[in-house]
N, C-alpha and C positions, 0 to 999 in steps of 0.2 A: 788363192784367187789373185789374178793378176789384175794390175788395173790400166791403163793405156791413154794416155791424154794427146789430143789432138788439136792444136790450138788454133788451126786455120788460120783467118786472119785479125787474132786476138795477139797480144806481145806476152810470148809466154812471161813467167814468172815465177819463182820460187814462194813468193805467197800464196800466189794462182794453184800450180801441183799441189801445195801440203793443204790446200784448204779441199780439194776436188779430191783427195787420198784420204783426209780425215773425215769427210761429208760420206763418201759411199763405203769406208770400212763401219763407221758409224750404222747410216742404214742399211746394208748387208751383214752385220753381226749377227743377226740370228736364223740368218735365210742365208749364209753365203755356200752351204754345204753343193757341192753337187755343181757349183758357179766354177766355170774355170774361167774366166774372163770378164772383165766389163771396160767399154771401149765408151772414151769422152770424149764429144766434140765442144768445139767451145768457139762460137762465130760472135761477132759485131756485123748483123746484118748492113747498117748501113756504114760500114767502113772507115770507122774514126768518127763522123761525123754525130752529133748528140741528137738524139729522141728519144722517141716512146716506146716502147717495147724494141729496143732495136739489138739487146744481146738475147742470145741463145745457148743454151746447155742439152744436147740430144746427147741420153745413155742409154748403151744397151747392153745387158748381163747376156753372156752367151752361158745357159743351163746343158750338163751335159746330156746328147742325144735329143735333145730337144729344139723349139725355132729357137731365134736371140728374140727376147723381152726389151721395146723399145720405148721410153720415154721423154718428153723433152716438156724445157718448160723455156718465158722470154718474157725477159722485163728490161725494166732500167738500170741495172744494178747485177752486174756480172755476178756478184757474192753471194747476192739471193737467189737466183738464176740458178745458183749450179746447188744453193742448200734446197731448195725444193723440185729441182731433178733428182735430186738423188733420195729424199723423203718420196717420191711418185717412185720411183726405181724398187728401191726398199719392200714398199706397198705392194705393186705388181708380181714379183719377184715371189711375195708371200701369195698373194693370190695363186696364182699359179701354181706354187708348189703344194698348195690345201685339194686345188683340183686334180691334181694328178695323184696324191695321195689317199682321197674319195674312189678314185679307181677298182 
């Protein structure tokens, strides 16, 4: 499974990657079978400037043969942002692979 970070208009960072690499190997470890991808964006909707919900973490697992599984979550706090995208990510990821295995 690869993983793809996208940092828009965030400053990347070597903390930022290994935390966004260790957060969805994390929740993909036992659903990542069958994943050949999961693509990170990682915005500051308001552009440097400080508020309230104003970071964002959108992931999407592309499952093979299948649509891409899309999650995002937006707080104040880039680190939390991107640990509970990727717990919703994880989540979804298992949903979906329980329904298609009910098939």
């Amino acid at each position: 499974m690869q993983i793809q970070i996208n940092f828009g208009d965030v400053d990347a960072s070597d903390a930022l990657k290994t935390r966004v690499n260790e957060q969805v190997e994390k929740a993909m470890a036992r659903v990542s079978h069958g994943i050949t991808r999961v693509e990170v964006h990682l915005r500051d909707d308001n552009a440097g400037k400080h508020g309230n919900d104003d970071k964002r973490a959108v992931m999407e697992a592309r499952p093979e043969g299948h649509r891409p599984i899309t999650v995002d979550s937006k707080g104040e706090d880039l680190y939390k942002v991107i640990d509970e995208a990727a717990a919703k990510l994880g989540r979804a990821v298992k949903s979906h692979l329980d329904r298609i295995s009910e098939r």
